[in-house]
TORLUMGU-642263 format. One line per field, with one value per residue: x, y, z of N, C-alpha, C in turn; residue number from 1. Coordinates in steps of 0.02 Angstrom, whole numbers, always signed. Example, Ala and Ser with C-alpha at 12.3 -4.5 7.8 and 13.67 -1.06 7.14 Angstrom:
residues 2
n_xx = [+660;+642]
n_yy = [-284;-112]
n_zz = [+390;+354]
ca_xx = [+615;+684]
ca_yy = [-225;-53]
ca_zz = [+390;+357]
c_xx = [+660;+645]
c_yy = [-165;+2]
c_zz = [+390;+394]
rodo = [1;2]
//
This chain:
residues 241
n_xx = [-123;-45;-103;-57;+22;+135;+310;+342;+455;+544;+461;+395;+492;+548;+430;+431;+543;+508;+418;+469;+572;+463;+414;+488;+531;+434;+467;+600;+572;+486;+607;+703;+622;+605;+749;+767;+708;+772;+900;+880;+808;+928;+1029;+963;+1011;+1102;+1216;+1181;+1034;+896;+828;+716;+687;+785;+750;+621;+679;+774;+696;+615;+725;+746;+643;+610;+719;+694;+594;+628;+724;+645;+550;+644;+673;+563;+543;+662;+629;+518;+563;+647;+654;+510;+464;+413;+313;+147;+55;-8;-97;-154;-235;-331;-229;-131;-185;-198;-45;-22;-79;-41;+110;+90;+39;+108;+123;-7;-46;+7;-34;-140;-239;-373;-351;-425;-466;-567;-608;-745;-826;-753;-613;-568;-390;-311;-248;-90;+29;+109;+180;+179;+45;+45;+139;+26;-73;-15;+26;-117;-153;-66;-106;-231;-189;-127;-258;-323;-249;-248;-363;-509;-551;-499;-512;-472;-522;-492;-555;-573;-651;-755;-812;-911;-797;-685;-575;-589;-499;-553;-500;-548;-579;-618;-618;-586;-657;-659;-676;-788;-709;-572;-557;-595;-476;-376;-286;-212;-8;+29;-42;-7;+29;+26;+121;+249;+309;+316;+214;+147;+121;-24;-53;+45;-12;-127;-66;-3;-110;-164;-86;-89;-199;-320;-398;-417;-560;-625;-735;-850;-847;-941;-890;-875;-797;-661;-666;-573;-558;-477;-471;-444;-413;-504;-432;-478;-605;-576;-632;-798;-799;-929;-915]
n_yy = [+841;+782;+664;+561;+448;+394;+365;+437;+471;+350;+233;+245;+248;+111;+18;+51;-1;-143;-170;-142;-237;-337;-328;-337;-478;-485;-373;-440;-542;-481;-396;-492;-567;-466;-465;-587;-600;-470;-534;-648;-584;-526;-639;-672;-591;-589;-562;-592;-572;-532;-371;-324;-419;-373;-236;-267;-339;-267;-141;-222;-267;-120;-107;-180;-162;-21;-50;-134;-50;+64;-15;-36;+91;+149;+42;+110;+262;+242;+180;+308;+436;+555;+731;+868;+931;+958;+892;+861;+744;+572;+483;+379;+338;+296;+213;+77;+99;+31;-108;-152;-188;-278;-381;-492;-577;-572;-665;-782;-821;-852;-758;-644;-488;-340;-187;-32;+121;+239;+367;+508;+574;+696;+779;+720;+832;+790;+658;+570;+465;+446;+407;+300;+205;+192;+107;+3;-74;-85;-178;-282;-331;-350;-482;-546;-580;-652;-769;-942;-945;-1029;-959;-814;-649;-484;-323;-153;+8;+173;+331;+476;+592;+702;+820;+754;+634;+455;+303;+126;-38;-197;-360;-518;-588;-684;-579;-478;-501;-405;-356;-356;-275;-149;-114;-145;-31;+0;-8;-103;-243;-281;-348;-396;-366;-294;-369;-306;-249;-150;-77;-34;+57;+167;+176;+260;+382;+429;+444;+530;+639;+717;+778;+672;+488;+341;+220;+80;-73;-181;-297;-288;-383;-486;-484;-383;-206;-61;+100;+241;+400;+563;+749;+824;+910;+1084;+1088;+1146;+1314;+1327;+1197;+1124;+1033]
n_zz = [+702;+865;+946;+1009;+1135;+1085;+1074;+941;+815;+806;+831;+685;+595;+642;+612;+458;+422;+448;+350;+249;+240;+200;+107;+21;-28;-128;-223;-261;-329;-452;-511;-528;-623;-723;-754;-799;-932;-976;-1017;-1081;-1182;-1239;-1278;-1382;-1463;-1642;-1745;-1891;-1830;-1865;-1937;-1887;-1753;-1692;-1648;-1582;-1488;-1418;-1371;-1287;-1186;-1154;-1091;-982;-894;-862;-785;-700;-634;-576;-492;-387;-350;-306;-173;-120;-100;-24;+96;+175;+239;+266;+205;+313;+250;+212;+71;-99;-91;-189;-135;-195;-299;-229;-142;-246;-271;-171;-173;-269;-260;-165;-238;-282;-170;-124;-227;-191;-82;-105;-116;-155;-210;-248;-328;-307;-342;-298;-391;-453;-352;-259;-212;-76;+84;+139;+175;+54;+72;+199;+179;+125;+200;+291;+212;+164;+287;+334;+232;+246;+392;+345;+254;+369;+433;+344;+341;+269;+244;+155;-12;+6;+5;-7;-10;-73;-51;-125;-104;-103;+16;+50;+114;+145;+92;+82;+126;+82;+188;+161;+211;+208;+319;+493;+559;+704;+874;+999;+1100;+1073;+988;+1031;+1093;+967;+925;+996;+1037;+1136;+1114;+1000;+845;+659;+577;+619;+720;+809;+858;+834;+719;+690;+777;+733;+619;+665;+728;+624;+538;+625;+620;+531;+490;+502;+504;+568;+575;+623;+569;+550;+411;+271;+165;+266;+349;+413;+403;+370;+374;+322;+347;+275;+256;+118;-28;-52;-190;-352;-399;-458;-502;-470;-371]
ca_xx = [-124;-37;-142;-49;+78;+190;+379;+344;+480;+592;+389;+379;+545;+552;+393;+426;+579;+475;+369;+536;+559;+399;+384;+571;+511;+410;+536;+661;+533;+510;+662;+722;+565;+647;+805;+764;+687;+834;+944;+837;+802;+1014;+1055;+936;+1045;+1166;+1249;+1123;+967;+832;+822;+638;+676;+832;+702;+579;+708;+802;+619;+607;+800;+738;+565;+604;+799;+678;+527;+674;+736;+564;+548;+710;+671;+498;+568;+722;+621;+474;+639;+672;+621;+476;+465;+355;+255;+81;+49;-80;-101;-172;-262;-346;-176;-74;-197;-176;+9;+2;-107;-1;+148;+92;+8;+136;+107;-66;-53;+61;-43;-215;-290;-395;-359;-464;-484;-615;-633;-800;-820;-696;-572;-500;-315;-301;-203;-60;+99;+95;+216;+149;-25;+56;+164;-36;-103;+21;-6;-179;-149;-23;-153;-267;-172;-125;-302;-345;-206;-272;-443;-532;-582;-495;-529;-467;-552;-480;-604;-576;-716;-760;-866;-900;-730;-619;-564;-591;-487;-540;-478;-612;-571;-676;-576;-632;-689;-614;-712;-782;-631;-515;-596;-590;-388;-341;-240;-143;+43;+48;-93;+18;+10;+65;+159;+318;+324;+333;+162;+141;+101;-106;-22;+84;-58;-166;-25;+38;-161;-203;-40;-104;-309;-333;-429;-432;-578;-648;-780;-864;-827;-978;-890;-888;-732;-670;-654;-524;-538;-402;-505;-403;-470;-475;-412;-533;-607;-544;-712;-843;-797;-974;-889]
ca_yy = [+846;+722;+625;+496;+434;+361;+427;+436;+462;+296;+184;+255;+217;+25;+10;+66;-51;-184;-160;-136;-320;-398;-296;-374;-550;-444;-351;-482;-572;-442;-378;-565;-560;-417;-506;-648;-557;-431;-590;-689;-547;-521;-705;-689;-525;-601;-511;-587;-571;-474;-288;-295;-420;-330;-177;-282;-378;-215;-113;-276;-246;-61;-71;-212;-137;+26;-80;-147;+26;+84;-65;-15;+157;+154;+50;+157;+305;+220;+181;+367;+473;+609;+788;+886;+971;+925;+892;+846;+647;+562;+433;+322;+296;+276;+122;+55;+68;-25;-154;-200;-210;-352;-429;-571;-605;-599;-728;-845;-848;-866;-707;-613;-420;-312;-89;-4;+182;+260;+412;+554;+583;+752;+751;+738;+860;+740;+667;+526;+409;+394;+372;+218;+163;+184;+74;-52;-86;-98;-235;-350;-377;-411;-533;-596;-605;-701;-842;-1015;-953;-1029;-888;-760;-576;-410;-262;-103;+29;+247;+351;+569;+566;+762;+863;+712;+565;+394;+225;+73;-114;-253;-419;-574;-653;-686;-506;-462;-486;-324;-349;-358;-210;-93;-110;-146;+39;-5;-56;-189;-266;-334;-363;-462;-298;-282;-405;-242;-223;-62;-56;-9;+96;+198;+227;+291;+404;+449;+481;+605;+686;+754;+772;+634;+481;+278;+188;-5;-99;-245;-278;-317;-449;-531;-480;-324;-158;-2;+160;+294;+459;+613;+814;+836;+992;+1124;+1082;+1217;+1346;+1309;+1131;+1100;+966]
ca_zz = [+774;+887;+1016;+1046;+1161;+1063;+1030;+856;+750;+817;+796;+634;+569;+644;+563;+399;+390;+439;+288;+172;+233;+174;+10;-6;-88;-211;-256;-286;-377;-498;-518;-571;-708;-779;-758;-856;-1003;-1027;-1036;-1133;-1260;-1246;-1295;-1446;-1508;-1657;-1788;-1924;-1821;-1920;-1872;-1842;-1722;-1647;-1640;-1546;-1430;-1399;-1349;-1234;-1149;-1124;-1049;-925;-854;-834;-737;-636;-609;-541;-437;-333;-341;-269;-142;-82;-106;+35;+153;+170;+273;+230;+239;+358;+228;+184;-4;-151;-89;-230;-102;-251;-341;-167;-134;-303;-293;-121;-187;-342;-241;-125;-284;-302;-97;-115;-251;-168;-20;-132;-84;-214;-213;-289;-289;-322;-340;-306;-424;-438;-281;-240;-173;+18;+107;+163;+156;+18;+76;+266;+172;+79;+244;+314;+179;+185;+377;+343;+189;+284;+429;+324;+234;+410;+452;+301;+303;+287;+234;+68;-38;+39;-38;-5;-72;-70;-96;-114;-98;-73;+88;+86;+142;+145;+47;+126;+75;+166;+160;+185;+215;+222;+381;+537;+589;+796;+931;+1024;+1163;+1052;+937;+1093;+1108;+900;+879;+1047;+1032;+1189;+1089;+958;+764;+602;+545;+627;+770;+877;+893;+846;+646;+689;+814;+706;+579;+686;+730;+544;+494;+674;+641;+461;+532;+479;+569;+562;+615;+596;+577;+524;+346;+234;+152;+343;+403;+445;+350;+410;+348;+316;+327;+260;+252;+42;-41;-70;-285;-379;-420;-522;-526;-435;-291]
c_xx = [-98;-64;-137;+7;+131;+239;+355;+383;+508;+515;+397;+422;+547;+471;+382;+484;+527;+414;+411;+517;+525;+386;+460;+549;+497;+457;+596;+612;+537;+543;+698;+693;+591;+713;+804;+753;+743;+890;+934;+859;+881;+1037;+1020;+963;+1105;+1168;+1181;+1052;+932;+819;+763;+633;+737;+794;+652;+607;+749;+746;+619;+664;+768;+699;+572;+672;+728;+605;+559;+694;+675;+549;+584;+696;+621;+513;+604;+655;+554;+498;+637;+619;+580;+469;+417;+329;+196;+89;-17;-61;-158;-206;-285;-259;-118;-102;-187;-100;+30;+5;-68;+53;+135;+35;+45;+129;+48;-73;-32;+20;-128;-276;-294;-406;-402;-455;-552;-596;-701;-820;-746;-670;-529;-435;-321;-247;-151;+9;+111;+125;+199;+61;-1;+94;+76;-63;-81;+36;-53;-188;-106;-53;-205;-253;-160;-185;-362;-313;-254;-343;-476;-563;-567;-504;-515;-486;-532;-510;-579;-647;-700;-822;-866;-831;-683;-622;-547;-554;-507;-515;-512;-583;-628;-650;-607;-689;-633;-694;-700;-721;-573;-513;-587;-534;-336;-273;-186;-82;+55;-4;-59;-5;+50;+115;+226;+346;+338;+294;+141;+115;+30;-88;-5;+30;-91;-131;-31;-44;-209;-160;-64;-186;-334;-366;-436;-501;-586;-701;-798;-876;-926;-952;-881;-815;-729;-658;-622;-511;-509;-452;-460;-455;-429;-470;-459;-534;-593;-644;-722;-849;-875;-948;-901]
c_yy = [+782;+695;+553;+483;+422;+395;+399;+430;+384;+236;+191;+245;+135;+9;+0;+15;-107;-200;-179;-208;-368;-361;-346;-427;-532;-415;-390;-517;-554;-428;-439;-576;-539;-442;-558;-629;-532;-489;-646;-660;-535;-573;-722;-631;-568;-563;-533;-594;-512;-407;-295;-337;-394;-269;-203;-316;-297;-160;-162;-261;-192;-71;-111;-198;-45;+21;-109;-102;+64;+34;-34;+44;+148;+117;+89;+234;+290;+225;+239;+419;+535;+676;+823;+934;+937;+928;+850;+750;+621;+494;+350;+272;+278;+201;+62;+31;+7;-78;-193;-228;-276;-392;-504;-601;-627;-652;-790;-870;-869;-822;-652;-546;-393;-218;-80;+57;+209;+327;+466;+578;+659;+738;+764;+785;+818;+714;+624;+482;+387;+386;+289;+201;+135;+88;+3;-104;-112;-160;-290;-366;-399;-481;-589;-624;-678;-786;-900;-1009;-966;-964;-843;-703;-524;-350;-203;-22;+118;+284;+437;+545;+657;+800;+809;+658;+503;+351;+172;-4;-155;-308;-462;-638;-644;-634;-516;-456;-412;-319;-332;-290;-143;-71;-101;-101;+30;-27;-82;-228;-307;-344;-392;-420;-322;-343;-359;-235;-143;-28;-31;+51;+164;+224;+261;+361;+454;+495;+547;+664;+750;+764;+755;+567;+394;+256;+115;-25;-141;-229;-326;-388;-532;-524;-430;-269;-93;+21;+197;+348;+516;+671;+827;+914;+1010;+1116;+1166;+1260;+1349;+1256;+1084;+1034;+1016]
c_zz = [+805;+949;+1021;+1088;+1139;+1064;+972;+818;+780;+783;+742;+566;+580;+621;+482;+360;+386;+389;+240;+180;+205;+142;-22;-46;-164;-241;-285;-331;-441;-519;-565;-620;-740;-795;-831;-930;-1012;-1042;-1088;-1216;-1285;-1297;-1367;-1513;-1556;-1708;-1858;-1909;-1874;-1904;-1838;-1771;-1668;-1626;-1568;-1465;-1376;-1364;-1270;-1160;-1107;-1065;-973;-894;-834;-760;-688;-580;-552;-479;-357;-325;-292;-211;-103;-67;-19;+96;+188;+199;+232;+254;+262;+334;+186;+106;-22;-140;-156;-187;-151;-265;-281;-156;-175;-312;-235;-137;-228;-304;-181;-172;-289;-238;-109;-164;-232;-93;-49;-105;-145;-192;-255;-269;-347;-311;-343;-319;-405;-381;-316;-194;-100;+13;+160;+137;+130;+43;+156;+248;+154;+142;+289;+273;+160;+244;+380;+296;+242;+341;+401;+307;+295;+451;+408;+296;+310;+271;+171;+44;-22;-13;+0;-41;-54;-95;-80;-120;-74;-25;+89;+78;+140;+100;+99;+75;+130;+129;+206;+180;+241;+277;+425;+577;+659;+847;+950;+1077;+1142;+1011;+958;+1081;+1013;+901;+935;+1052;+1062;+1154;+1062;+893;+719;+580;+562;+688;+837;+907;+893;+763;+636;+718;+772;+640;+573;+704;+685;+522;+526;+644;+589;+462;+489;+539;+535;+596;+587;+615;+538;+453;+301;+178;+212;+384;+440;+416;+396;+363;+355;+290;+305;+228;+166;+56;-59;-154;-285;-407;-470;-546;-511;-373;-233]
rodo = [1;2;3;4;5;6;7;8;9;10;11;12;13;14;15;16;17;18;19;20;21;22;23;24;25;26;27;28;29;30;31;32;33;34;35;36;37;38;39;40;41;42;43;44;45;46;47;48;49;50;51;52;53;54;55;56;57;58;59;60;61;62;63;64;65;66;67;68;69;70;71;72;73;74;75;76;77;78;79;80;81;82;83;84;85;86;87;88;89;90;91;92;93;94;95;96;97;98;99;100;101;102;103;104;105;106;107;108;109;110;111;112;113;114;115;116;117;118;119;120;121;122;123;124;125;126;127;128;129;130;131;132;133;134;135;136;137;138;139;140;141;142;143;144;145;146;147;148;149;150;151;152;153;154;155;156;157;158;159;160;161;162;163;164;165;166;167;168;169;170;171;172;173;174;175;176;177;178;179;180;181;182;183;184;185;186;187;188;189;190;191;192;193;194;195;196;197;198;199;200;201;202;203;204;205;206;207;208;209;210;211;212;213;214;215;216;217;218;219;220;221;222;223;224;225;226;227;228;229;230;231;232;233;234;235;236;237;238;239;240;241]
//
C-alpha cells in the first residue's frame, strides 16, 4: 500500500545509487584481494612447479576470479531495477548479506557488527532487493550515528513475531531526541544516506508499499534500534508455526 507522498520511483532510484556509491570502496577493496591472489598464485605457475602445487595454486586462481565475479555481480544486479512481483524474501539471509558487505567499512571505521537470528524465520512476502536497499539505509545511519564513538557496535538481529518476520538494527550511538524521533522518516529532515535526505524516507516507502512497516526506538544497547516489519508467508501444513 502506498501512504506516502513521495514520487517514488525517481527517490527510490537516487537512493539506490547513492548506496552503489558507498558499497563502491568495498567492492574495490575486495575485488583487488582477489586480484592479488589470482596474480600471486599466477607468478608461482612454472613449467617445473609440482602438480600438487599447480592443483592447489590453480583451485586458488579459480575460487578467487569467481568471488570477484560475485562481488560485481551482486552489485550490478542491486543497481537494477526490480520487478513488481512479490516473492519468497529470505529476510535473515538479506541482513546477513547487507551486513557482510559493509564489513570492510565497518572495520575501517572501528565498528563491531554483529547478526543474530532468533529461531527459525519464514520467508516474507516481498521484494528481496528493496528489503536489502531497506537494510542498507538502515546500516549506513547507523554507522553515521556511530562515527567517532569508542566501542561502537551494531547488531543486526531477525526474528518471527507471529505473521511477520522482523529485522532490526541496534546501535549503541547517541539514541535521537523525541523532536527529532517525531520527524526521522521525513525527507526535509535529512540523512547520512544520500545527501538527499530521503534514504529513511524511501524505506518507509519501499516497506508500506509491500505491507510492510518501519518503526524505532530506543535501542537496548543505548542507542537506537529500527525495525523492518514484513507479513511472512503462510508455513506450509503441519509444520506446527
Amino acid at each position: 500500500m502506498d501512504t506516502s507522498p513521495l514520487p517514488a520511483d525517481w527517490l527510490v532510484r537516487a537512493n539506490r545509487a547513492a548506496i552503489v556509491a558507498a558499497l563502491l570502496s568495498t567492492t574495490i577493496h575486495e575485488v583487488n584481494n582477489a586480484l592479488q591472489v589470482i596474480s600471486g598464485s599466477a607468478e608461482m605457475l612454472r613449467p617445473d612447479t609440482p602438480a600438487d602445487v599447480i592443483v592447489r595454486r590453480s583451485d586458488a586462481i579459480g575460487g578467487q576470479a569467481r568471488r570477484g565475479s560475485a562481488l560485481l555481480a551482486e552489485l550490478s544486479s542491486f543497481a537494477r531495477d526490480e520487478g513488481p512481483d512479490l516473492q519468497r524474501a529470505d529476510v535473515g539471509q538479506i541482513g546477513q548479506r547487507a551486513l557482510a558487505m559493509r564489513q570492510y567499512t565497518l572495520a575501517r571505521l572501528s565498528i563491531a557488527g554483529g547478526f543474530e537470528a532468533q529461531g527459525p524465520l519464514r520467508p516474507a512476502a516481498a521484494r528481496p532487493r528493496a528489503v536489502l536497499q531497506i537494510v542498507f539505509n538502515l546500516l549506513l545511519n547507523a554507522e553515521a550515528a556511530l562515527a567517532g564513538r569508542p566501542a561502537a557496535r551494531i547488531v543486526v538481529t531477525a526474528r518471527q513475531c507471529g505473521g511477520r518476520v522482523e529485522l532490526t538494527v541496534d546501535d549503541n550511538g547517541p539514541g535521537l531526541p523525541p523532536e527529532i524521533a517525531q520527524r526521522r522518516f521525513q525527507p526535509e529532515l535529512g540523512d547520512s544516506v544520500s545527501g538527499l535526505g530521503i534514504g529513511l524516507a524511501v524505506s518507509r516507502w519501499l516497506a508500506e508499499r509491500d505491507g510492510g512497516a518501519i518503526e524505532h526506538r530506543p535501542s537496548a544497547l543505548g542507542g537506537c534500534a529500527v525495525t523492518l516489519s514484513l507479513p511472512a508467508l503462510a508455513a506450509p501444513s503441519g509444520s506446527g508455526d
